[in-house]
C-alpha positions as CSV (number, residue, x, y, z in Angstrom):
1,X,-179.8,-110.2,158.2
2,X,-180.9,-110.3,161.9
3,X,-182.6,-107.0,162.6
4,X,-181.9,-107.6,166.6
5,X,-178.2,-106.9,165.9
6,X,-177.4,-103.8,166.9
7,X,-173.7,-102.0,167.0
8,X,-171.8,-99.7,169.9
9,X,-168.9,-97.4,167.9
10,X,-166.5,-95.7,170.2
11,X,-165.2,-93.1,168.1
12,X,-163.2,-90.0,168.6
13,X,-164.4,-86.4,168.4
14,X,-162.6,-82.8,169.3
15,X,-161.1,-84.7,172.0
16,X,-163.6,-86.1,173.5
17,X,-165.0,-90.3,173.2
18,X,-168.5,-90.6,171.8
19,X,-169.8,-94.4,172.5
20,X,-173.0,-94.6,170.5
21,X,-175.3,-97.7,169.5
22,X,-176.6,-98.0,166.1
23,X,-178.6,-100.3,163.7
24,X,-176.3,-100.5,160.6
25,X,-172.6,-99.7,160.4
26,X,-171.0,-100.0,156.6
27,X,-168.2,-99.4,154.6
28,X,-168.7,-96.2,153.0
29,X,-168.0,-95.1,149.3
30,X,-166.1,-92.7,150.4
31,X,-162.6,-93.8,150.8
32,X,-161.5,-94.3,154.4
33,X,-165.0,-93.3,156.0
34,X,-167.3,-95.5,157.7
35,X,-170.6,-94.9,158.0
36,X,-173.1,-95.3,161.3
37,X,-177.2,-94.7,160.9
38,X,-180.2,-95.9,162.5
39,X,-178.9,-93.9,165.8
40,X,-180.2,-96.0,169.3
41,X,-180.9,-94.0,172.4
42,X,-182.8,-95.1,175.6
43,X,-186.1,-95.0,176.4
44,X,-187.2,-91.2,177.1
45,X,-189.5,-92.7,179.8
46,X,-186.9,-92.8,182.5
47,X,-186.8,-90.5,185.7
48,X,-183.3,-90.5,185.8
49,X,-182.2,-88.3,182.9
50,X,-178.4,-88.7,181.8
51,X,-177.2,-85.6,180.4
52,X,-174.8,-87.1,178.4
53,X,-177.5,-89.0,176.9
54,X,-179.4,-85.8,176.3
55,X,-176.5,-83.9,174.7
56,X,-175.8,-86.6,172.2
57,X,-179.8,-86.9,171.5
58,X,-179.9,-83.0,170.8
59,X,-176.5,-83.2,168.6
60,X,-177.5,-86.0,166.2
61,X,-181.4,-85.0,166.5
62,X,-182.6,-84.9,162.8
63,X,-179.4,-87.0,161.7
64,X,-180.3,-90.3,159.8
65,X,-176.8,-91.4,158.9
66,X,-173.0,-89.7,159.3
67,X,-169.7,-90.4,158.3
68,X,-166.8,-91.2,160.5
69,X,-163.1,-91.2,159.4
70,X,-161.7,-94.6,160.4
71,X,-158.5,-93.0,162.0
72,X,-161.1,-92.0,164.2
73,X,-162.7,-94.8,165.2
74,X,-161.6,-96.7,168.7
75,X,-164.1,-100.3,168.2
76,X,-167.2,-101.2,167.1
77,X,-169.3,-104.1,168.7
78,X,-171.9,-105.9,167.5
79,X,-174.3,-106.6,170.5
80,X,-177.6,-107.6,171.5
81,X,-178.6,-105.2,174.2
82,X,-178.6,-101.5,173.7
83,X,-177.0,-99.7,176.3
84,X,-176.7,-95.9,177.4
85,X,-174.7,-93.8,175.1
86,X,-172.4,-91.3,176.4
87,X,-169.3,-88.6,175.8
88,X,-166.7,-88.4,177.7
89,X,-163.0,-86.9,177.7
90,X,-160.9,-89.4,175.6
91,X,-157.7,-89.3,178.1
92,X,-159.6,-88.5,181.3
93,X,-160.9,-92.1,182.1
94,X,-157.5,-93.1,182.9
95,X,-157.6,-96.1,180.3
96,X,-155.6,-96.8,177.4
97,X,-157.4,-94.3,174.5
98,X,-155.8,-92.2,173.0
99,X,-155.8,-89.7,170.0
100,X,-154.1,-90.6,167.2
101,X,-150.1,-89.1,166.9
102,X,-150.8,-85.9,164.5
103,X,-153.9,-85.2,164.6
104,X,-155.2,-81.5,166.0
105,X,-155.9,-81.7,169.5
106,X,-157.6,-79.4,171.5
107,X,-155.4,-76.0,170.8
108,X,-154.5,-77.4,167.0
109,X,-155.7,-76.3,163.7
């Protein structure tokens, strides 16, 4: 396996789209989950501090894998460059993403 393969998974999340990069995405054993570890974030080097960045770093801090539902997921691509993670509102970019019919939204259960 190349180890300079890395992933970005676009998933969805309480209404919001979380576009992380990771080193190994799977199959999990538990039916209908996929799972995401080796979490990739930017240098911490830079002047120019993304907070979006820096809320996903704090969220997952101490995280070494997690579990996604695969109604949940949006894509994942394998590439060779990792790029800046970010959040942002899943029908605000004006796009074509959108939650899947039935699920809670924002004011569901």
């Amino acid at each position: 396996m190349d180890k300079n393969i890395r992933y970005r998974i676009s998933f969805l999340n309480n209404g919001k789209t979380y576009e992380l990069f990771a080193r190994e995405v799977y199959q999990d054993e538990l039916y209908g989950f996929v799972t995401i570890e080796g979490l990739l974030f930017g240098e911490r080097s830079q002047v120019v501090v993304d907070t979006s960045e820096e809320r996903l770093r704090n969220e997952f801090e101490g995280v070494e894998r997690f579990h996604v539902p695969m109604h949940a997921l949006i894509r994942i691509d394998e590439v060779t460059a990792v790029g800046t993670p970010r959040i942002h509102d899943a029908g605000a970019s004006g796009g074509n993403i959108h939650a899947f019919p039935g699920l809670p939204g924002k004011g569901g259960s």
